[in-house]
C-alpha positions in Angstrom: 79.5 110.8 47.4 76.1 110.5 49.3 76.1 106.8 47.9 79.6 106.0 48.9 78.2 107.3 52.4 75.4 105.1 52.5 77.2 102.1 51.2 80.0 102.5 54.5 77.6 104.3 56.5 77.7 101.0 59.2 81.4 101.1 58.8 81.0 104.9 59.8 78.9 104.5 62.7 81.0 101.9 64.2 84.3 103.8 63.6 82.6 106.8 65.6 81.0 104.8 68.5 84.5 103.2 68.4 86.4 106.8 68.7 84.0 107.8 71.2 85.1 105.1 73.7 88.3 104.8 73.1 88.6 108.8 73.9 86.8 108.2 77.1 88.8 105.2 78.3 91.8 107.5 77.7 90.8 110.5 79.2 89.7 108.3 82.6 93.3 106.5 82.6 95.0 110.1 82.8 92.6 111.4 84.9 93.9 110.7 88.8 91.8 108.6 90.7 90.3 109.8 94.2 92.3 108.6 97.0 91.7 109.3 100.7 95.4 109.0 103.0 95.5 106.6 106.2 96.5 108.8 108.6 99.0 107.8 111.1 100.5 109.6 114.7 103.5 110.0 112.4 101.8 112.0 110.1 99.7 114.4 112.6 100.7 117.9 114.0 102.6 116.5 117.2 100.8 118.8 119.2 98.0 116.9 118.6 99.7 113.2 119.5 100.4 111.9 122.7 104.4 111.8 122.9 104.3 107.7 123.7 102.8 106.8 119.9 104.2 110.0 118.0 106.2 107.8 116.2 103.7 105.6 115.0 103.7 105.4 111.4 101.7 102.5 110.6 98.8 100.9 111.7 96.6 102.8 113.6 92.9 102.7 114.3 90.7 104.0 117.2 90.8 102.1 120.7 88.0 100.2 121.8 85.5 103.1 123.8 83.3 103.0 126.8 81.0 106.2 127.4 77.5 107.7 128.3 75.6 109.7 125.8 72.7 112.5 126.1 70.4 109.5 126.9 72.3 108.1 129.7 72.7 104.5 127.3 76.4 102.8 126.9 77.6 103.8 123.7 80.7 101.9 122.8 82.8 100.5 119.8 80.2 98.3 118.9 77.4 100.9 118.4 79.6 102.2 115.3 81.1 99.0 114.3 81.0 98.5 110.4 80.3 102.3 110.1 82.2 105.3 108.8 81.9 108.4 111.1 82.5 112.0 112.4 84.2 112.2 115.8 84.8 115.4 117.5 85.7 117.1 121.0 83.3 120.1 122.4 82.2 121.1 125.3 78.7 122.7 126.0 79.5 126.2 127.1 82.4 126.7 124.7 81.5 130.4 123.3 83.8 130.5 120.3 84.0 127.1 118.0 81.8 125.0 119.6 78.3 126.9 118.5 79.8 127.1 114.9 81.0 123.3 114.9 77.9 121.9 116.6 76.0 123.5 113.8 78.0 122.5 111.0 77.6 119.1 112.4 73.5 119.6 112.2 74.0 120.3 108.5 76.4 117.0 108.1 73.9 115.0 110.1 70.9 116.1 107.3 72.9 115.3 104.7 73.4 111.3 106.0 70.6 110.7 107.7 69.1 108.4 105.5 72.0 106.9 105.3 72.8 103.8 107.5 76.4 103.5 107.0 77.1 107.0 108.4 77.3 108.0 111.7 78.4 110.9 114.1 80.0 110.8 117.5 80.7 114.1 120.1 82.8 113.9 122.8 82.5 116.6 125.4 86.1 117.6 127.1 84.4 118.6 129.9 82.7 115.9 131.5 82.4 117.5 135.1 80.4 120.0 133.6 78.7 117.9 130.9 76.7 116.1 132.7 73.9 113.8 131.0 70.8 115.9 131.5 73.1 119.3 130.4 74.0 117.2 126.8 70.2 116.6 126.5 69.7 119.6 126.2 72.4 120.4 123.9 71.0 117.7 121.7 67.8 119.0 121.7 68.9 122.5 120.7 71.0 121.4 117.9 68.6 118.8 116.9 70.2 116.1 117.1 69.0 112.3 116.1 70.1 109.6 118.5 69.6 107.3 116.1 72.8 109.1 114.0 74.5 111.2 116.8 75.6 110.8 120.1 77.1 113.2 122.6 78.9 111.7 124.8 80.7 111.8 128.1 83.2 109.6 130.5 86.0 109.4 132.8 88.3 112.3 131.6 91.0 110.1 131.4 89.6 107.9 129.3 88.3 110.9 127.1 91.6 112.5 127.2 93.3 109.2 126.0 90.7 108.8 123.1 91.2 112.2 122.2 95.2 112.5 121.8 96.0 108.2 121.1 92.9 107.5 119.1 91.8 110.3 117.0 94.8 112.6 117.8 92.6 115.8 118.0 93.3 117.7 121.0 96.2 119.7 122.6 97.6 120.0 126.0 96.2 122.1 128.2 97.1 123.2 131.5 100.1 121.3 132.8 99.1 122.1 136.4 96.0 120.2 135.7 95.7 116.6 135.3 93.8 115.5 131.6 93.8 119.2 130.8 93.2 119.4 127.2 92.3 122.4 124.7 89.8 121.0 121.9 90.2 122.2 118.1 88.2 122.8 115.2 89.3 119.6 113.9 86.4 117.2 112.4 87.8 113.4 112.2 86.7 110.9 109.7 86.9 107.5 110.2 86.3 104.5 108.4 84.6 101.1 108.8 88.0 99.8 109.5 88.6 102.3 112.5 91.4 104.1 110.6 91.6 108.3 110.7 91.1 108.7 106.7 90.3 112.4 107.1 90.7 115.8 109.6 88.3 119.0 108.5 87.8 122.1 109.9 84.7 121.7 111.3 84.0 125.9 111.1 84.3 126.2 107.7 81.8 125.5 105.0 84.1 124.5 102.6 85.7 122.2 104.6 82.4 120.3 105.4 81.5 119.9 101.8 85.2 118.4 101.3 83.9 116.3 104.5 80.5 115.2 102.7 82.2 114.4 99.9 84.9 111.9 101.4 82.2 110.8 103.5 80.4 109.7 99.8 83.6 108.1 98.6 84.2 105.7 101.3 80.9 104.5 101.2 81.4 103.4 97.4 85.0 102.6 98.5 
């Protein structure tokens, strides 16, 4: 027997290795491949849609932008051109999600800091209160890195328009008040193409590492 072994033992070996791959190839063609959806107005809580592109089921991607960050420099599509990143509506003195978001985003912002094709954007949805030296300081108390996140601010129209055409985050607010808007919890991933691959709720821990891990597959996508 221990002869017969040694005599087929190459034919043995290779029959193993041979197994051993074929197994593996099988097991990855049944396993399901990650996917990450496209998102489209026509696939989004209306609430969160501007009623003139609610039925818009095909492509989308984020307007071209034109704001002021915590620096008082132009930040616009060009400064995340090419780049995946985290967009998100706040405003400074909110007291409830804001606090828990802003550092949620901190902990996002360590995780891709060293990496270039990642970056983070903040938009506040108070601008007449957010003014550039009041985001400064927000920046600085939740450590923030210009170099990967800016908080930004505008015309409130323009913000507003961003907020429910572009990235289709926010809801209505006040009727009585023009650009009213109420901001969410929502976290909004978007590709180097510009397209809305991903919405997280950006209070829960869970929901950021679910973030941090899409955020890993587009950039081997």
């Amino acid at each position: 027997m221990k002869s017969l072994l040694y005599k087929y033992r190459k034919f043995f070996i290779v029959l193993i290795v041979f197994s051993a791959v074929t197994i593996t190839l099988f097991y990855s063609a049944l396993k399901p491949q990650k996917t990450l959806p496209i998102y489209n107005p026509a696939d989004v809580n209306p609430e969160l849609v501007d009623s003139t592109i609610q039925y818009k089921s095909k492509y989308h991607t984020i307007a071209d932008f034109k704001f002021v960050n915590q620096n008082g420099d132009t930040i616009t599509q060009k400064n995340y051109e090419g780049k995946i990143y985290v967009a998100d509506f706040f405003f400074t003195t909110c007291g409830s999600i804001c606090p828990k978001m802003s550092t949620n985003l901190e902990e996002v912002q360590k995780a891709i800091l060293n990496n270039p094709k990642v970056m983070l954007l903040s938009h506040t949805v108070f601008p007449e209160v957010d003014s550039i030296p009041v985001l400064k300081a927000y920046a600085i108390k939740h450590h923030v890195v210009d170099s990967k996140w800016n908080l930004v601010t505008g015309d409130k129209k323009e913000i507003y328009t961003m907020a429910r055409k572009s990235y289709l985050a926010v809801k209505l607010g006040r009727p009585d008040q023009l650009y009213d808007m109420v901001h969410t919890e929502n976290f909004v991933l978007v590709d180097q193409k510009r397209r809305v691959r991903g919405f997280y709720d950006g209070t829960n821990k869970e929901e950021i590492k679910r973030l941090l891990e899409d955020i890993d597959f587009l950039c081997k996508e």
